[in-house]
Structures are given as C-alpha cells and as structure tokens.
C-alpha positions as CSV (number, residue, x, y, z in Angstrom):
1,X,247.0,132.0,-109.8
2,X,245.1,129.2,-108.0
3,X,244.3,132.1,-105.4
4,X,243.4,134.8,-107.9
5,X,240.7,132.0,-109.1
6,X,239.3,130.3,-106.4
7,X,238.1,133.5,-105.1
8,X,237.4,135.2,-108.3
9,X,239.5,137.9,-107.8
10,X,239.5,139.3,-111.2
11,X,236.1,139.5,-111.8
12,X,235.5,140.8,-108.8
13,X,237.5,143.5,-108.7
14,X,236.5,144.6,-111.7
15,X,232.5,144.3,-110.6
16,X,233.6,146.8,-108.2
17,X,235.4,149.2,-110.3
18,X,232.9,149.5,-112.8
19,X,230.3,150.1,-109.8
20,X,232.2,152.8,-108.3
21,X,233.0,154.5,-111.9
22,X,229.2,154.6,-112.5
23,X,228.6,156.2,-108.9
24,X,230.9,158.5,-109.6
25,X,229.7,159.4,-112.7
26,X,226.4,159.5,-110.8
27,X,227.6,161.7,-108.0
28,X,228.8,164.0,-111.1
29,X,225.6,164.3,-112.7
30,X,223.4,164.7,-109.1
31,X,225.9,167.5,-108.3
32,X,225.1,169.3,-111.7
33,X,228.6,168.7,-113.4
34,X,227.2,167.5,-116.2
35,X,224.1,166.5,-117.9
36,X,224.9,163.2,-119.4
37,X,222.1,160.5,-120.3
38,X,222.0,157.2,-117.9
39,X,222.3,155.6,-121.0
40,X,225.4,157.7,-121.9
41,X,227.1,156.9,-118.1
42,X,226.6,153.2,-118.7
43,X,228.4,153.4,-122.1
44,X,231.3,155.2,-120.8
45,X,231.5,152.9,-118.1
46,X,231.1,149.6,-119.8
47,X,233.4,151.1,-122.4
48,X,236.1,150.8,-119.4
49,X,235.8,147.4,-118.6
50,X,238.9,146.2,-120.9
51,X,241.3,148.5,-119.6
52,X,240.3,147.9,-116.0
53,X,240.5,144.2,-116.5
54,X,243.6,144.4,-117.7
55,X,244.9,146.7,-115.2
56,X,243.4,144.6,-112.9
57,X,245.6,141.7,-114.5
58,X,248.6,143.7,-113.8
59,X,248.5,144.6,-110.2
60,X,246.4,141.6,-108.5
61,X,249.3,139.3,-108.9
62,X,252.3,141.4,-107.6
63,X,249.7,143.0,-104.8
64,X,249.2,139.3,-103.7
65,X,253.0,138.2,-103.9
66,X,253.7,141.1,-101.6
67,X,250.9,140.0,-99.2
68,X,250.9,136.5,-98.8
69,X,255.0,135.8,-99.5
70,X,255.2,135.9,-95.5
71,X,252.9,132.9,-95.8
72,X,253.8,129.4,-96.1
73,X,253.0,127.4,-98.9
74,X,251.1,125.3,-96.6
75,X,249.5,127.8,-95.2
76,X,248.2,129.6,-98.1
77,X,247.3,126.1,-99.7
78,X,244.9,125.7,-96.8
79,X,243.6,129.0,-97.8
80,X,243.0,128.3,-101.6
81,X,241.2,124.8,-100.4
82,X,238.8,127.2,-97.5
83,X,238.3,129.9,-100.5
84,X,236.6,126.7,-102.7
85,X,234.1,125.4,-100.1
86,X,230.6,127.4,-99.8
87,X,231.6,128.9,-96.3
88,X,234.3,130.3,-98.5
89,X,232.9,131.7,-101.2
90,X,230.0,133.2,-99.3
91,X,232.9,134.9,-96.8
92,X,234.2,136.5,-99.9
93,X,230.9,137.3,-101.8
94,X,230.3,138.8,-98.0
95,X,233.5,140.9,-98.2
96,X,233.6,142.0,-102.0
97,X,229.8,143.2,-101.3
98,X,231.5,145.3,-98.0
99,X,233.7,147.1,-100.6
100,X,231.8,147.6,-103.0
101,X,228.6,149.2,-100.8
102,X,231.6,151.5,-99.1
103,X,233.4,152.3,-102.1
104,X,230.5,153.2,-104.5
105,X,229.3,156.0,-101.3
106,X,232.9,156.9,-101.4
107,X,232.5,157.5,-105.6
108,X,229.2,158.7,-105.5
109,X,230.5,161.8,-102.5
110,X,233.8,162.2,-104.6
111,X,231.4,162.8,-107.9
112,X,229.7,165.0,-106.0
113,X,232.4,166.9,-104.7
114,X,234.2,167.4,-107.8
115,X,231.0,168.7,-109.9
116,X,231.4,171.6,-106.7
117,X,234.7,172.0,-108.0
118,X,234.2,172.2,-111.6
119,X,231.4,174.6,-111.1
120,X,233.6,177.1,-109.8
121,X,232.1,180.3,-107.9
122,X,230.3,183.4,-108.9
123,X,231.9,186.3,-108.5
C-alpha cells in the first residue's frame, strides 16, 4: 500500500483511463460513428470514473504482488523511499505522461477504426 501511494498509483491510472476513454470516444465521433455532443463524451466519461477507480482498486494490488514479490523487502523499501523524493515523483509523472500520450493515440486509432466497423459497407 505504501507503494500504491507514494507514487499515486490510483489516481494515476485512473487519469489515464478516463483520457484514453475520451480519445476513444473522440476517435468514434471523428470517424462518423456517432454524433454525440463534447459535452455528452465528457459525461459519459466522467460518469466512468467510480467503476474504474474501483476496478482500479482491484487489480493494482495483486498486479504489484505478482511483480515486485521477486523483490526483497529491502529492496522495494528503497524503492518506496526513491518514489517520495522529487527525482522520484518527476520520474513517475515522466512515465505516467509516456502512457498516457501513447495510449490516448492508441484509443483515439481504435475509435477510429471501430466507427469503420460499425459503419458497415454499401452494397
């Protein structure tokens, strides 16, 4: 738990879900799936944010028992303790923003893809 905080993991996580939800929903709309408000996307999306935060909840802490139980304690305490310094929390604002640029393209091209689909052809 003292990992999940010091670097915010919640939160962050569920920035970035709620960023690539909206570029999906973008992607849809640019693609001509749908003609849905802005207003209307941000709803739907904000409307989200409690079941991805508790999703969220639910995976981070068996995702992080399966990747750091190889660690020692020691080890990962010197993790938590580099995680609350500034060089830390600017790595992992550095990181999070990574993920998030590449998976909101990724949302945006899938959004756009599946309006394609649900278009269907002319025949």
């Amino acid at each position: 738990e003292a990992f999940v905080e010091a670097n915010n993991l919640i939160d962050l996580n569920v920035s970035g879900a709620l960023n690539a939800n909206l570029s999906f929903y973008n992607g849809l709309a640019a693609g001509g799936g749908f003609d849905l408000p802005q207003d209307e996307i941000l709803a739907d999306v904000w409307e989200s944010a409690d079941a991805i935060r508790e999703d969220t909840n639910e995976w981070i802490f068996g995702y992080l028992t399966l990747a750091y139980d190889p660690i020692s304690d020691a080890a990962l305490a010197d993790y938590i303790a580099l995680s609350e310094t500034p060089s830390g929390k600017a790595m992992n604002r550095a990181l999070f923003a990574a993920f998030d640029d590449l998976f909101r393209g990724i949302s945006y091209d899938l959004g756009k893809a599946a309006s394609r689909f649900t278009q269907g052809d002319d025949i």
